[in-house]
One Martini backbone bead per residue (centre of mass of N, CA, C, O) as a GRO file, in nm:
protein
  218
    1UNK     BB    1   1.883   1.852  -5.762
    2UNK     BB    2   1.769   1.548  -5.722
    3UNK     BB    3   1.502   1.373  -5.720
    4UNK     BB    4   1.328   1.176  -5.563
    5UNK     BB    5   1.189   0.877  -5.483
    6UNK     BB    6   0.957   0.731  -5.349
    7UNK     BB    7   1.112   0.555  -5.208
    8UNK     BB    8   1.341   0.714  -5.062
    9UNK     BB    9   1.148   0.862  -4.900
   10UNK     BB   10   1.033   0.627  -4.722
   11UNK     BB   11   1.269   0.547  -4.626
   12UNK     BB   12   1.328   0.795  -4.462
   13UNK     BB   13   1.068   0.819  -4.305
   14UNK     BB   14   1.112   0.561  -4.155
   15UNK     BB   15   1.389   0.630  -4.026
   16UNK     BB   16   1.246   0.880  -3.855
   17UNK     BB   17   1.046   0.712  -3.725
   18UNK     BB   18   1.249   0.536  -3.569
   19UNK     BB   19   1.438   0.756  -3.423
   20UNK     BB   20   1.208   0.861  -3.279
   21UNK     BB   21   1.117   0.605  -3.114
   22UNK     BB   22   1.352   0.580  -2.972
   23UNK     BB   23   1.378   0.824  -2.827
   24UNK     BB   24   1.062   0.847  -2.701
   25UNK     BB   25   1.014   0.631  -2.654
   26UNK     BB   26   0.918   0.422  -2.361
   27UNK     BB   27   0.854   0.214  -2.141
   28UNK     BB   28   0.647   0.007  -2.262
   29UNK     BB   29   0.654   0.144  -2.597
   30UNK     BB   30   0.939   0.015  -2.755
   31UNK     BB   31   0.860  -0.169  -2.923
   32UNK     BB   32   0.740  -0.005  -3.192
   33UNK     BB   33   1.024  -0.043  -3.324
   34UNK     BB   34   1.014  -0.344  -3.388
   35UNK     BB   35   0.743  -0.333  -3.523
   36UNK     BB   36   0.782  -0.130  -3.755
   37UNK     BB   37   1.056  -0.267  -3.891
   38UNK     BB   38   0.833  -0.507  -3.964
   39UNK     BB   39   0.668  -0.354  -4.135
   40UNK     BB   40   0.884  -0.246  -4.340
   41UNK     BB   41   0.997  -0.531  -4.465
   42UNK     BB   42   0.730  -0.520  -4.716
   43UNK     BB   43   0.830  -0.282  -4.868
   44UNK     BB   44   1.143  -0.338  -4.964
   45UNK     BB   45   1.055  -0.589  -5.101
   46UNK     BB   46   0.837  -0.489  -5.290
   47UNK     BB   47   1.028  -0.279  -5.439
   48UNK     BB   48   1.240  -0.551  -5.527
   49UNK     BB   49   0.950  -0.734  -5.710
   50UNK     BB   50   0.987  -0.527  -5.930
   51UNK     BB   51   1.299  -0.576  -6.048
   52UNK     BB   52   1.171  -0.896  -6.075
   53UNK     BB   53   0.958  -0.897  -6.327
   54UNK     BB   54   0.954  -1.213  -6.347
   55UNK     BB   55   0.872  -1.565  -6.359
   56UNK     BB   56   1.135  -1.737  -6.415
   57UNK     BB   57   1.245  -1.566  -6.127
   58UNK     BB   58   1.383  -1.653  -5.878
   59UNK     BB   59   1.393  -1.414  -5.707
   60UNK     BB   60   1.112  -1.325  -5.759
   61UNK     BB   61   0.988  -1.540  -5.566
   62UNK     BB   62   1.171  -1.479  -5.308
   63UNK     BB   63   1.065  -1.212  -5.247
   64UNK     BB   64   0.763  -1.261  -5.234
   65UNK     BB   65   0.777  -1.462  -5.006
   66UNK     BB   66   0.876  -1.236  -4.808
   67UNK     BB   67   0.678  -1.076  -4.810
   68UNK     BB   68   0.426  -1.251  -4.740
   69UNK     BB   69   0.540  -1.320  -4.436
   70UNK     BB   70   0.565  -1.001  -4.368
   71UNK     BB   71   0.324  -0.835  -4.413
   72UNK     BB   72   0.141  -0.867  -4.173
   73UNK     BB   73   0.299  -0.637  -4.004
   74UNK     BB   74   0.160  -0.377  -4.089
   75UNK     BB   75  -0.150  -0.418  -3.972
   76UNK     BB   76  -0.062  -0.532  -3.697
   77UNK     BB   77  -0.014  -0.205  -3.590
   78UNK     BB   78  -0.311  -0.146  -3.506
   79UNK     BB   79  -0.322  -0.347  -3.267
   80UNK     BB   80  -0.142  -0.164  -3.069
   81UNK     BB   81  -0.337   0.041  -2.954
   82UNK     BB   82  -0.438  -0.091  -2.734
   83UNK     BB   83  -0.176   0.025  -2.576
   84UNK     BB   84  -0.270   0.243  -2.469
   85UNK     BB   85  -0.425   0.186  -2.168
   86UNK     BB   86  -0.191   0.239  -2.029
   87UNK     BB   87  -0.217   0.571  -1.998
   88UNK     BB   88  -0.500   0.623  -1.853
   89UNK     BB   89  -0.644   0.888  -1.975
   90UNK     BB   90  -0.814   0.895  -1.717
   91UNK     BB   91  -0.973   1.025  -1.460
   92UNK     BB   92  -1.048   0.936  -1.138
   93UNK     BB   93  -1.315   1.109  -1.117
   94UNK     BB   94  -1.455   1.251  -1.438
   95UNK     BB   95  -1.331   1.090  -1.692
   96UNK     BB   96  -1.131   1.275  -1.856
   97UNK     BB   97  -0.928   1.359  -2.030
   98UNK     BB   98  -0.614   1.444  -1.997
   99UNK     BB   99  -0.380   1.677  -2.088
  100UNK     BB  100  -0.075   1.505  -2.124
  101UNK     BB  101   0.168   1.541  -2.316
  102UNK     BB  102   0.274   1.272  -2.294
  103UNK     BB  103   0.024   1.111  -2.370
  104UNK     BB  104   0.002   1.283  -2.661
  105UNK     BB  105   0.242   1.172  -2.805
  106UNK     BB  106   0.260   0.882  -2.778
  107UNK     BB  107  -0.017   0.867  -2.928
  108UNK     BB  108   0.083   0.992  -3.191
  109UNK     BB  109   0.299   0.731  -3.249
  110UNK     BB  110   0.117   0.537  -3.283
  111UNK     BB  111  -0.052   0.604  -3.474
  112UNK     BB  112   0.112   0.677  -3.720
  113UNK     BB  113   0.232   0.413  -3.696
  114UNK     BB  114   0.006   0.271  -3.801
  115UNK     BB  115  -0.111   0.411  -4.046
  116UNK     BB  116   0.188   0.379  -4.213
  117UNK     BB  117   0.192   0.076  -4.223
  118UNK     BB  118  -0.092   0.026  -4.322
  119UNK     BB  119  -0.108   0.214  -4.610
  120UNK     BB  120   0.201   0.111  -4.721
  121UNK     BB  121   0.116  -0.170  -4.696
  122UNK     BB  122  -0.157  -0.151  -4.932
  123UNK     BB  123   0.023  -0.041  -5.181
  124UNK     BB  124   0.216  -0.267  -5.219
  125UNK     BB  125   0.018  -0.474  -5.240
  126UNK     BB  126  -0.144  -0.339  -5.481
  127UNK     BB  127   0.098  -0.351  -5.667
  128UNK     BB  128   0.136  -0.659  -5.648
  129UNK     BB  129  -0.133  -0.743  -5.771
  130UNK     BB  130  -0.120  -0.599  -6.059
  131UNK     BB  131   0.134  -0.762  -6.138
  132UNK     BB  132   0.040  -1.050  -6.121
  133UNK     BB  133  -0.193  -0.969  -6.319
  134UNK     BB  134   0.032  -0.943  -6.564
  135UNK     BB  135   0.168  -1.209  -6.562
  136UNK     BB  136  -0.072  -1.425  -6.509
  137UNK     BB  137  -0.368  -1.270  -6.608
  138UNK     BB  138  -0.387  -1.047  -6.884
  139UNK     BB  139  -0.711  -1.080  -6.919
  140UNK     BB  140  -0.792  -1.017  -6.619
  141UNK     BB  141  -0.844  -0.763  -6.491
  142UNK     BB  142  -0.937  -0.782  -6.190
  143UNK     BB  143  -0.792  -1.024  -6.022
  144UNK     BB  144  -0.637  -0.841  -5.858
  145UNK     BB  145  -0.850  -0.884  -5.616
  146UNK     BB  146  -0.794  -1.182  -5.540
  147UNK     BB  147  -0.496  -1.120  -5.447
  148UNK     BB  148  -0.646  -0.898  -5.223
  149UNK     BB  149  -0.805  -1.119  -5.074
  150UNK     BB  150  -0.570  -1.339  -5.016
  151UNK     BB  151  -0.395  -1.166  -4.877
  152UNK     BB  152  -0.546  -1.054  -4.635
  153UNK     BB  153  -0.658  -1.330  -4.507
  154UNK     BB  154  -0.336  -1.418  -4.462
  155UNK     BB  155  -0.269  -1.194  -4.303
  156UNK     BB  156  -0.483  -1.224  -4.056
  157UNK     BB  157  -0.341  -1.500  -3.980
  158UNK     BB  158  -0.096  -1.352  -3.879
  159UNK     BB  159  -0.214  -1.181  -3.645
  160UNK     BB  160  -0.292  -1.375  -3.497
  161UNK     BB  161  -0.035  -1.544  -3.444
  162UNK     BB  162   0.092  -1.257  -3.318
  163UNK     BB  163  -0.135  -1.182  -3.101
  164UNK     BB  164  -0.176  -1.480  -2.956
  165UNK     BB  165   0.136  -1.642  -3.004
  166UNK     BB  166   0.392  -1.436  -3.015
  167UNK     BB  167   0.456  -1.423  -3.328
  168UNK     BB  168   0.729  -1.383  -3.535
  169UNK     BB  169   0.832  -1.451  -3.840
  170UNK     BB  170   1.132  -1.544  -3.798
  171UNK     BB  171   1.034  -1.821  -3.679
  172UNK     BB  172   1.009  -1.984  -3.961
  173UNK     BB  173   1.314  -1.990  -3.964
  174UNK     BB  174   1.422  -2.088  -3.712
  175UNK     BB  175   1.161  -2.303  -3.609
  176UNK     BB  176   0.977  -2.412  -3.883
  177UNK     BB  177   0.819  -2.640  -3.724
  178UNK     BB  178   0.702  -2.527  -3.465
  179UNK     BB  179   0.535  -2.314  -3.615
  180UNK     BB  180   0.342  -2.519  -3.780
  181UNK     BB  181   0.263  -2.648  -3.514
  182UNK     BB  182   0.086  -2.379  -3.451
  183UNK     BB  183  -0.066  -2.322  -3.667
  184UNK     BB  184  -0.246  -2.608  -3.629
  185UNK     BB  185  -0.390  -2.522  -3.349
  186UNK     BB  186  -0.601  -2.272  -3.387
  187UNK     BB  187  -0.832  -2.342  -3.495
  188UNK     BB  188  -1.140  -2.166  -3.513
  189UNK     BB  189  -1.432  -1.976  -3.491
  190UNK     BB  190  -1.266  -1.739  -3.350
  191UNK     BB  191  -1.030  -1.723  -3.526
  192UNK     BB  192  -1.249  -1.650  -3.820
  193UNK     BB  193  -1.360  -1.406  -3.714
  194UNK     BB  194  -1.069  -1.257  -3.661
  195UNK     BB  195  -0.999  -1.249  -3.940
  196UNK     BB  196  -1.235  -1.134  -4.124
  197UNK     BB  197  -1.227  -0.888  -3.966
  198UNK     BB  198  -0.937  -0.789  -4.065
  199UNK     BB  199  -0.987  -0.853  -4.359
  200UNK     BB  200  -1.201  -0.614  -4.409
  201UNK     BB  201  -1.033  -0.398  -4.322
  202UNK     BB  202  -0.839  -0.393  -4.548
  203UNK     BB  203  -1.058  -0.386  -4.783
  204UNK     BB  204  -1.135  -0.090  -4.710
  205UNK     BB  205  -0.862   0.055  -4.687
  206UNK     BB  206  -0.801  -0.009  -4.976
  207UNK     BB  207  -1.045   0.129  -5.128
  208UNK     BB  208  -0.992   0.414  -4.949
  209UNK     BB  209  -0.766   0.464  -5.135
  210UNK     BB  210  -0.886   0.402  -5.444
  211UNK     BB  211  -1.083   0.655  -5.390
  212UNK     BB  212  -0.830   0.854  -5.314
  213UNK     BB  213  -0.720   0.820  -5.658
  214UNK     BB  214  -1.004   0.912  -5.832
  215UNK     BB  215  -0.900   1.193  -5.726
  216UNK     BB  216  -0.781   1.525  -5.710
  217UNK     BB  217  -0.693   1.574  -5.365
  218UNK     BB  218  -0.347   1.428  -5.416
   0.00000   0.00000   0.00000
């Protein structure tokens, strides 16, 4: 039986992941589904812009650019635990939290979802800067960290969009005057310490996966 490429597993993984939530997740955490599979679509985009990894090539731009579109979306899942509150975990007497199975299964879904597509989507990032650094800059080994760097402060941009203006990417698609023009208002230097915020959260994020790669550990 011939094995499993990394894509196809991960690719299967999040489908597991998405029919799980469709089944278990109930109102009102059932967003979860379509926030994971928006989540999911800059890793498959990544899959393909490595498939097109020349610069002359009309493709590997438009691919790149649907996945710089799409990524925030990935880390953007983080922000959703927030919405554990909802669960009120905690008992209105002694203030511990619940013992309650449906409760703890949510949690579980959530975090798995949130931390999957955190991971994956820094992954992609990451391959991606890499590409980047040897097509356009193959003299400066460090480069791709500047990638690194620009692409994490674009997605907290994009996360401050999703979150505060409740706008999700393929608006840019449907009506994209409007949504330029809401991009154009947000500015603020509370929106850019949330963006900085966000922005660290993730270059963190990278780090901690780049140190468990120069382990022996996975």
């Amino acid at each position: 039986m011939p094995k499993l490429s990394y894509q196809w597993k991960l690719r299967l993984y999040f489908l597991i992941l998405l029919a799980t939530l469709q089944l278990l997740l109930k109102s009102p955490f059932n967003f979860m589904v379509l926030n994971v599979f928006l989540a999911y679509l800059p890793i498959e985009f990544g899959f393909w812009v490595q498939h097109f990894a020349d610069r002359r090539s009309l493709a590997f731009w438009s691919l790149l650019f649907l996945w710089l579109i799409f990524y925030p979306n990935a880390p953007y899942v983080m922000t959703d635990l927030f919405h554990l509150s909802w669960l009120h975990p905690h008992t209105s007497t002694t203030g511990i939290l619940r013992a309650d199975p449906k409760m703890w299964l949510i949690f579980a879904l959530m975090v798995l979802s949130a931390f999957s597509c955190a991971i994956f989507g820094t992954v992609e990032m990451a391959r991606l800067s890499r590409l980047l650094e040897k097509m356009l800059t193959p003299k400066f080994s460090h480069s791709h960290l500047i990638w690194v760097g620009c692409f994490s402060f674009l997605a907290g941009i994009g996360i401050y969009i999703g979150r505060f203006l409740r706008l999700h990417s393929i608006y840019l698609f449907i009506t994209p005057s409007w949504f330029f023009r809401q991009l154009l208002s947000i500015w603020s230097w509370p929106m850019l310490e949330f963006v900085l915020i966000m922005t660290i959260l993730q270059l963190l994020l990278y780090w901690c996966l780049h140190l468990i790669k120069q382990t022996d550990l996975m």
